[in-house]
C-alpha positions as CSV (number, residue, x, y, z in Angstrom):
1,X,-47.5,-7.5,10.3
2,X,-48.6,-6.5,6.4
3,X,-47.5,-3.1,5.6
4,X,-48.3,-1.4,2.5
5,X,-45.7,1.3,1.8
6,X,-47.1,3.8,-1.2
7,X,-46.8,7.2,0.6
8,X,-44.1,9.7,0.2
9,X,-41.3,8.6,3.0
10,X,-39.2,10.5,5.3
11,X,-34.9,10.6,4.8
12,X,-33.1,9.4,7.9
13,X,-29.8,10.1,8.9
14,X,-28.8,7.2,11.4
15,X,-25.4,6.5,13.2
16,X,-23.7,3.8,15.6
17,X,-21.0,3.6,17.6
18,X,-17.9,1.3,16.9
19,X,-15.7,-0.2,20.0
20,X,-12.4,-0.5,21.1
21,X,-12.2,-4.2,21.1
22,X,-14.4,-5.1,24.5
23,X,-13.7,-4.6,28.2
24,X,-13.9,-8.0,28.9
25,X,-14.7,-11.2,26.8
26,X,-14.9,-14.1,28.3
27,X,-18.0,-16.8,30.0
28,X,-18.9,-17.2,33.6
29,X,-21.1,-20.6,34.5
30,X,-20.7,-21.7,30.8
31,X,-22.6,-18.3,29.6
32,X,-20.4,-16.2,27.2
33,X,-20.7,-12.4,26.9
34,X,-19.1,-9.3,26.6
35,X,-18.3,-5.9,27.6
36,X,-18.6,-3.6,25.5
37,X,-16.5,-0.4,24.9
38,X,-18.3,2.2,22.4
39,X,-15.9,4.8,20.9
40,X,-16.7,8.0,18.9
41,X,-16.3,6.2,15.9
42,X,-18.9,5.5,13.6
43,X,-21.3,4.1,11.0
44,X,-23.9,5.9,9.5
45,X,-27.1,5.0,7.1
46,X,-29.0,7.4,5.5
47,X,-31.7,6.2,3.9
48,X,-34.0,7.2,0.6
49,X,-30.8,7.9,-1.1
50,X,-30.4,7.6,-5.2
51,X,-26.7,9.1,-5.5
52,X,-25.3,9.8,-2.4
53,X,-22.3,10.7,-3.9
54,X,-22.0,11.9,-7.2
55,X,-19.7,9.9,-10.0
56,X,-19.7,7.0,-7.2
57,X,-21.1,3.7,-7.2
58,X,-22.3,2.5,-4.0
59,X,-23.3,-0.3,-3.2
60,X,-24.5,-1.8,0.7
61,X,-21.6,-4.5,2.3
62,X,-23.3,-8.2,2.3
63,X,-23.4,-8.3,6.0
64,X,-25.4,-4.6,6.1
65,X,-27.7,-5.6,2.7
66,X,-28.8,-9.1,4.7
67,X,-30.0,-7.1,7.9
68,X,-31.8,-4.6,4.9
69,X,-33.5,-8.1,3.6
70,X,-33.8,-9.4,7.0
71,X,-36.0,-5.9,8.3
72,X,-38.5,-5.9,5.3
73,X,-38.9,-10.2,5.9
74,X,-39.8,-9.5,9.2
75,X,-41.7,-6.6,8.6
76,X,-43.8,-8.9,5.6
77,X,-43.3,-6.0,3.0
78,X,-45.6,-6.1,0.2
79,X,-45.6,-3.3,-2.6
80,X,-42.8,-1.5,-1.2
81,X,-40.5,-0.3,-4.0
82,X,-36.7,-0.5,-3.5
83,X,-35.5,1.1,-0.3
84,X,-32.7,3.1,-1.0
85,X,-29.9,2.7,2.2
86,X,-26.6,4.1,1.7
87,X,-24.1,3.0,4.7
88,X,-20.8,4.4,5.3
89,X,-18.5,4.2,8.4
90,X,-15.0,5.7,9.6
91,X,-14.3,2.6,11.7
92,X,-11.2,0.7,10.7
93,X,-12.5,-3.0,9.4
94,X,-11.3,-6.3,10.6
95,X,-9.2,-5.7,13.2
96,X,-12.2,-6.1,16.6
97,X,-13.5,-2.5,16.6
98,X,-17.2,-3.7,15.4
99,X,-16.9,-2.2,12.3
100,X,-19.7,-4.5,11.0
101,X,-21.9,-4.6,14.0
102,X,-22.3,-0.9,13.4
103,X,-22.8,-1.2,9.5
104,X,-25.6,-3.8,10.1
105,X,-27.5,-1.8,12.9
106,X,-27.8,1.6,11.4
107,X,-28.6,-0.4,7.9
108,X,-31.3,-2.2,9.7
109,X,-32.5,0.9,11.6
110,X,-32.3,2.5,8.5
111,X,-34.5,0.5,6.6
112,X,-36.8,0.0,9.2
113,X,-37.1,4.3,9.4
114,X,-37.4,4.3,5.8
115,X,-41.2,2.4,6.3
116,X,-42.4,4.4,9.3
117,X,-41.0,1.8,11.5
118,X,-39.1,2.0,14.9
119,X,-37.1,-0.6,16.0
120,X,-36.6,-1.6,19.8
121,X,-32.9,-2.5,20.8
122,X,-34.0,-6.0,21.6
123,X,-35.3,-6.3,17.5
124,X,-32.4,-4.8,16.1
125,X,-30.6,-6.7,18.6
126,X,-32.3,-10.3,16.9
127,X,-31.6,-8.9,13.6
128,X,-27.6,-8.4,14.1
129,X,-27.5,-11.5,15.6
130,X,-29.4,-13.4,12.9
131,X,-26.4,-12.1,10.0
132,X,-23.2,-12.4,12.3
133,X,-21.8,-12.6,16.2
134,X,-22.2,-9.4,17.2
135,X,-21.6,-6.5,19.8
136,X,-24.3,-4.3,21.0
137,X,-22.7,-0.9,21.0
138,X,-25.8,0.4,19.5
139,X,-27.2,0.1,23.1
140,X,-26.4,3.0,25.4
141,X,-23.8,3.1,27.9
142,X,-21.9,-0.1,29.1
143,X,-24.0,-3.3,28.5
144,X,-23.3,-6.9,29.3
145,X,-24.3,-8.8,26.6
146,X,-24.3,-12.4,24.9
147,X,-22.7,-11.8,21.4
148,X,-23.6,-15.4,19.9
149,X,-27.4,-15.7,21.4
150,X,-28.0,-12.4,23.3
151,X,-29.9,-14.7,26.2
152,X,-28.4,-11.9,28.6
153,X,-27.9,-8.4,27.3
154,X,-27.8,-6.2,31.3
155,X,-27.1,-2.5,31.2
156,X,-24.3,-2.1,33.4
157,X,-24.0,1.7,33.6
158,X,-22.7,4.7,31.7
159,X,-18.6,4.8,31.1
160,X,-16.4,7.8,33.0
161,X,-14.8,10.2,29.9
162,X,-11.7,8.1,28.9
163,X,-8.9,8.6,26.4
164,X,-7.5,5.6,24.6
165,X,-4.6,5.5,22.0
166,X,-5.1,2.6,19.9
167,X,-2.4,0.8,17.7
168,X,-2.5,-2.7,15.3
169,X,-0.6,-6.2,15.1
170,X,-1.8,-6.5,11.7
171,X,-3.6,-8.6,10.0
172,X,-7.3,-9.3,10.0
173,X,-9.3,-11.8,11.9
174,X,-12.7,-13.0,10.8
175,X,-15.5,-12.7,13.4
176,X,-17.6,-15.5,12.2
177,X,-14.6,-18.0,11.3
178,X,-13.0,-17.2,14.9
179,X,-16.1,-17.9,16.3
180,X,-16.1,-21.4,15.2
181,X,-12.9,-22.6,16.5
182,X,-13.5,-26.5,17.5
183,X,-11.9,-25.9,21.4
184,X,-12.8,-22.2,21.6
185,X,-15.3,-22.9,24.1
186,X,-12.8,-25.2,26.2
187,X,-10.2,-22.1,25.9
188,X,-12.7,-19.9,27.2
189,X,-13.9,-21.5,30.1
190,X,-10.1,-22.2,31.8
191,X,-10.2,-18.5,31.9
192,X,-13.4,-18.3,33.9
193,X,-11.8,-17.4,37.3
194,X,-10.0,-14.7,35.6
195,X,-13.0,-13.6,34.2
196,X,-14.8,-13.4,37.1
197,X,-12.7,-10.9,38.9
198,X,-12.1,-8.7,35.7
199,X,-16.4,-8.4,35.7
200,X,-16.3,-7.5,39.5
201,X,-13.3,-5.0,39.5
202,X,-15.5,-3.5,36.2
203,X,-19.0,-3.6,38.3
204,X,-17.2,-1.7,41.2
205,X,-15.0,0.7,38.7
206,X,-18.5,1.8,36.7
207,X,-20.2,1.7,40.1
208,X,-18.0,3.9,41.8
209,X,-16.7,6.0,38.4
210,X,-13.2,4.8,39.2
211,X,-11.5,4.5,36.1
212,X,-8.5,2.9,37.9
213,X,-10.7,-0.4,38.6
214,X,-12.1,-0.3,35.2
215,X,-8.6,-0.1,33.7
216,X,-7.6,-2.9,36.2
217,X,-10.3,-5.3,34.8
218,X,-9.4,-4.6,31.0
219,X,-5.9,-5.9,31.5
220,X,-6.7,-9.0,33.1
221,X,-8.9,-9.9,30.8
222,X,-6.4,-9.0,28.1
223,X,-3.8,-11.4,29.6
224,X,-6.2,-13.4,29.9
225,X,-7.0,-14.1,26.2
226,X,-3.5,-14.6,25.1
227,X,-4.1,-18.0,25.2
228,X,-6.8,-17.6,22.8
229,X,-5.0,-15.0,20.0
230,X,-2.1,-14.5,21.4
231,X,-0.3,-10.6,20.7
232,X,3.1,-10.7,21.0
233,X,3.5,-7.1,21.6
234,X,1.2,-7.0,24.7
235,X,3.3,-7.3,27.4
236,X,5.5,-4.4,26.7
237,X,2.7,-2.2,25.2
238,X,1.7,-2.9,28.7
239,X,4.9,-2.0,30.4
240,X,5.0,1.4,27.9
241,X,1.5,2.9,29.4
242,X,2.6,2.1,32.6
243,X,5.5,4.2,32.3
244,X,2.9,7.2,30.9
245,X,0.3,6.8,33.6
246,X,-2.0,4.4,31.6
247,X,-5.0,3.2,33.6
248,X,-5.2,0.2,31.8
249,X,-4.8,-1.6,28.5
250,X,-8.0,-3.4,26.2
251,X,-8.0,-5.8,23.2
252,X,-9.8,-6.5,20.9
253,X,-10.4,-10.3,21.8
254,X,-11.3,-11.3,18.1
255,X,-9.2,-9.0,17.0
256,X,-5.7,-7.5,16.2
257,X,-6.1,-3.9,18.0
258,X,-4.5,-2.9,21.7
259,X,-5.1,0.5,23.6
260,X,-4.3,2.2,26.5
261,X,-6.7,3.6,28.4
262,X,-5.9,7.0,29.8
263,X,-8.2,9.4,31.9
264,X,-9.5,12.0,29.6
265,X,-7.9,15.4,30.2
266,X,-4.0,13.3,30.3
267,X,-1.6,15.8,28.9
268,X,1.0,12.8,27.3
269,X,-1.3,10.6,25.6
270,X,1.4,12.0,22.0
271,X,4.4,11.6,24.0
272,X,3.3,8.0,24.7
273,X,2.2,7.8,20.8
274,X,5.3,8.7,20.1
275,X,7.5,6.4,22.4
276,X,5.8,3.4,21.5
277,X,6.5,3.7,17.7
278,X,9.8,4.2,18.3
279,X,10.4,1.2,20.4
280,X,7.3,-1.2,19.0
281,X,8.2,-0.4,15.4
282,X,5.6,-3.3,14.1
283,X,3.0,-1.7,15.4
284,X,0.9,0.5,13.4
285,X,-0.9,3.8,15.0
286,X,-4.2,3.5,14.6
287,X,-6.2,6.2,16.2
288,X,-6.9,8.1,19.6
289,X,-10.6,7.8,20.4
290,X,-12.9,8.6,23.6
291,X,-15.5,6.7,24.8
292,X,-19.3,7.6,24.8
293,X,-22.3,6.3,25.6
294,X,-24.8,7.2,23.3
295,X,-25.4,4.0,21.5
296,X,-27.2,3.9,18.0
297,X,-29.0,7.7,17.4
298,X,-31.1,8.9,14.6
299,X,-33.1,11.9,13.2
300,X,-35.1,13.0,10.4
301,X,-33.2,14.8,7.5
């Protein structure tokens, strides 16, 4: 496709949800995917933008300026002036909450806007994939998906109203070096029984809007990964929701966040806040976030 871009273009304002870490991460019959878990945390591009804010410099992250170069190669671009795409994102980096997942999609989207173009998920899905591993939290709901190839990305369903408090290990893992860990692969797969039963309790849990079963299949597939970054805090992080009526605790798998899942309208989410900074003093609060399913969203400005 040959586009040439002269006419006067339209601003878009463009947003994507970040995660808390991932349901479940793990590989069933060799296949690896994920489970994604999109929070009300985001990243936002708005394109056509010269100064979007005054006495600042800004300037696009490398991962979100390579999906920028990636839309207008694949779009064959010729006589298009600079696209101006400003990104910016109140999700936490480096610690597993798809921070730049969400800067490269609405970038990409962005861009894409900014030339009359609308990208399908499955294209912006090839683009993210072609700059890094990455979640798909810009599709809606719950979705199933292969974060290194995306040879299965299966809508699962749309995620009950749930509460998470969110705290840190510090530190910061890198997606792309973590990724490339020489018996990663081997570490995965002598979870895969493990695995298995986490995705069915989750299937039934979404199925069934039982938030107990879907808090069920997040811890096991958090103990599960301890072999693979192990969080020394876990067990007892654990232990603490328990005591408060968690549902269930998630990880990021890649990733140096933990959070207990609570249902929605629970009335001691800041008493549990509370207690567990007090007894797990190396942990640092992070945030309390809900879940939503509207995946990547955009609109004219």
């Amino acid at each position: 496709m040959i586009l040439n871009c002269k006419e006067e273009l339209v601003t878009y304002y463009v947003r994507a949800p970040g995660t808390c870490g991932e349901f479940i991460q793990g590989a069933i019959d060799g296949q690896s995917f994920l489970v994604t878990c999109p929070i009300n945390r985001y990243s936002y591009a708005l394109s056509q933008v010269t100064h979007p804010l005054p006495h600042y410099y800004c300037s696009l992250q490398p991962k979100a300026s390579k999906a920028c170069r990636l839309v207008k190669d694949t779009l064959s671009i010729v006589n298009q002036d600079s696209t101006s795409i400003y990104v910016r994102s109140d999700i936490i980096q480096g610690k597993g909450m798809a921070s730049s997942s969400a800067d490269i999609a609405v970038a990409a989207m962005a861009t894409a806007l900014s030339l009359n173009i609308t990208l399908t998920p499955k294209e912006l899905e090839m683009i993210c994939l072609s700059v890094e591993p990455t979640d798909a939290s810009f599709y809606p709901g719950i979705t199933q998906f292969d974060y290194i190839n995306g040879s299965i990305c299966n809508f699962m369903g749309m995620c009950p109203p749930l509460k998470i408090l969110i705290f840190d290990e510090g530190g910061i893992v890198d997606t792309v070096s973590f990724n490339k860990q020489r018996d990663l692969f081997q570490k995965i797969q002598e979870k895969e029984p493990i695995i298995k039963e986490a995705l069915e309790l989750f299937t039934k849990g979404l199925e069934s809007h039982d938030i107990t079963l879907i808090g069920q299949a997040a811890t096991l597939s958090a103990f599960a990964n301890q072999r693979i970054l192990y969080k020394p805090n876990l067990y007892e992080f654990h232990d603490i929701g328990n005591t408060f009526q968690s549902v269930g605790t998630i990880i990021a798998h890649s990733g140096t966040i933990m959070g207990l899942l609570f249902p929605n309208d629970h009335n001691a989410v800041e008493d549990c806040r509370r207690y567990i900074e007090k007894k797990l003093p190396t942990l640092q609060y992070i945030d309390t976030v809900e879940t939503t399913n509207e995946g990547l969203t955009y609109i004219k400005r």
